[in-house]
C-alpha positions as CSV (number, residue, x, y, z in Angstrom):
1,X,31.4,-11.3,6.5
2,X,29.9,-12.9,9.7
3,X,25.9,-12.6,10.5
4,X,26.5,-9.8,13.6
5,X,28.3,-7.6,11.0
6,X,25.7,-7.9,7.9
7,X,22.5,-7.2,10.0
8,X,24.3,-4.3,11.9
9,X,25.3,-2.9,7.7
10,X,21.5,-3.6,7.2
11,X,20.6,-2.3,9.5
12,X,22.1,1.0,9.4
13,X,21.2,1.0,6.0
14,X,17.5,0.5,7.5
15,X,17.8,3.9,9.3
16,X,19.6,5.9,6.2
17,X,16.1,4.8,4.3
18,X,13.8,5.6,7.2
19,X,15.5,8.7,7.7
20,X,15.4,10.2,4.2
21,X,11.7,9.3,4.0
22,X,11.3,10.9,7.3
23,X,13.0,14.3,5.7
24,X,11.2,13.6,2.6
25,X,7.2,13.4,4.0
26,X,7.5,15.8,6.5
27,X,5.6,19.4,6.1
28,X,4.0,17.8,3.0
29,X,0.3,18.3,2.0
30,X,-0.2,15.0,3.2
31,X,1.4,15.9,6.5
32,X,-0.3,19.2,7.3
33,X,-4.0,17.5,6.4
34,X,-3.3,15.1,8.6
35,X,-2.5,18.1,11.5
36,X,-5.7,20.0,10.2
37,X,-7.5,16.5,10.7
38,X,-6.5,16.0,14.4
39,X,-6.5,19.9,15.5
40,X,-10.5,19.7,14.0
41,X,-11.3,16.4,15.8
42,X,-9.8,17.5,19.5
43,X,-11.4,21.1,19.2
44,X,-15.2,19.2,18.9
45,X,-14.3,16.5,21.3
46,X,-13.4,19.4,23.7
47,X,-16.3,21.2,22.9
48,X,-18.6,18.1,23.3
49,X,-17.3,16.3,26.2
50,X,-18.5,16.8,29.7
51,X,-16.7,18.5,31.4
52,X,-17.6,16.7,34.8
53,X,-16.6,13.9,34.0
54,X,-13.5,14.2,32.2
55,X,-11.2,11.9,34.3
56,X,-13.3,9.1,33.7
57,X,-13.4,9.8,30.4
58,X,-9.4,10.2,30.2
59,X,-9.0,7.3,32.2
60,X,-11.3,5.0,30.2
61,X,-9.5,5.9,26.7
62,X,-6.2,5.5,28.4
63,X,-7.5,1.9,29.5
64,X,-8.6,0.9,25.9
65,X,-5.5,1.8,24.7
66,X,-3.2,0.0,26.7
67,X,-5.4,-3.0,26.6
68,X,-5.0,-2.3,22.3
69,X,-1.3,-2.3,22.4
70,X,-1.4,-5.6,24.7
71,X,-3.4,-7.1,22.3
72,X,-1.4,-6.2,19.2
73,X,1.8,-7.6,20.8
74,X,0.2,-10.5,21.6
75,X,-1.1,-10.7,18.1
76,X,2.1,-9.7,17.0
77,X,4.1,-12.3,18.8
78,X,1.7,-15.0,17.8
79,X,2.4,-14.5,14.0
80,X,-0.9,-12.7,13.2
């Protein structure tokens, strides 16, 4: 079997595992804490924000994560 075919079988083997994992996790307890988490933490950030100054706030957060993922690739592609 050439290289091109064996890392296109493992590949798709790769998925069938992700996949039944996927089906497997999904609506667990685990899963819905982790909803309950999030849904708590946005409804007091949008009860303590200001209001006025949402955009920045927005746009700040949006900043600090792109410059995160940059980071992580860069970190990534390094070998870190």
């Amino acid at each position: 079997m050439d290289a091109p075919t064996m890392i296109h079988s493992l590949r798709l083997q790769l998925l069938d595992l992700l996949y039944s994992q996927w089906k497997e996790n999904l609506f667990s307890a685990q899963w819905w804490f982790i909803v309950a988490v999030m849904t708590v933490a946005y409804t007091l950030w949008w009860k303590y924000v200001e209001k006025r100054r949402l955009l920045e706030i927005l746009l700040f957060g949006c900043f600090i994560a792109v410059s995160r993922t940059v980071m992580e690739d860069a970190g990534v592609s390094a070998g870190f």
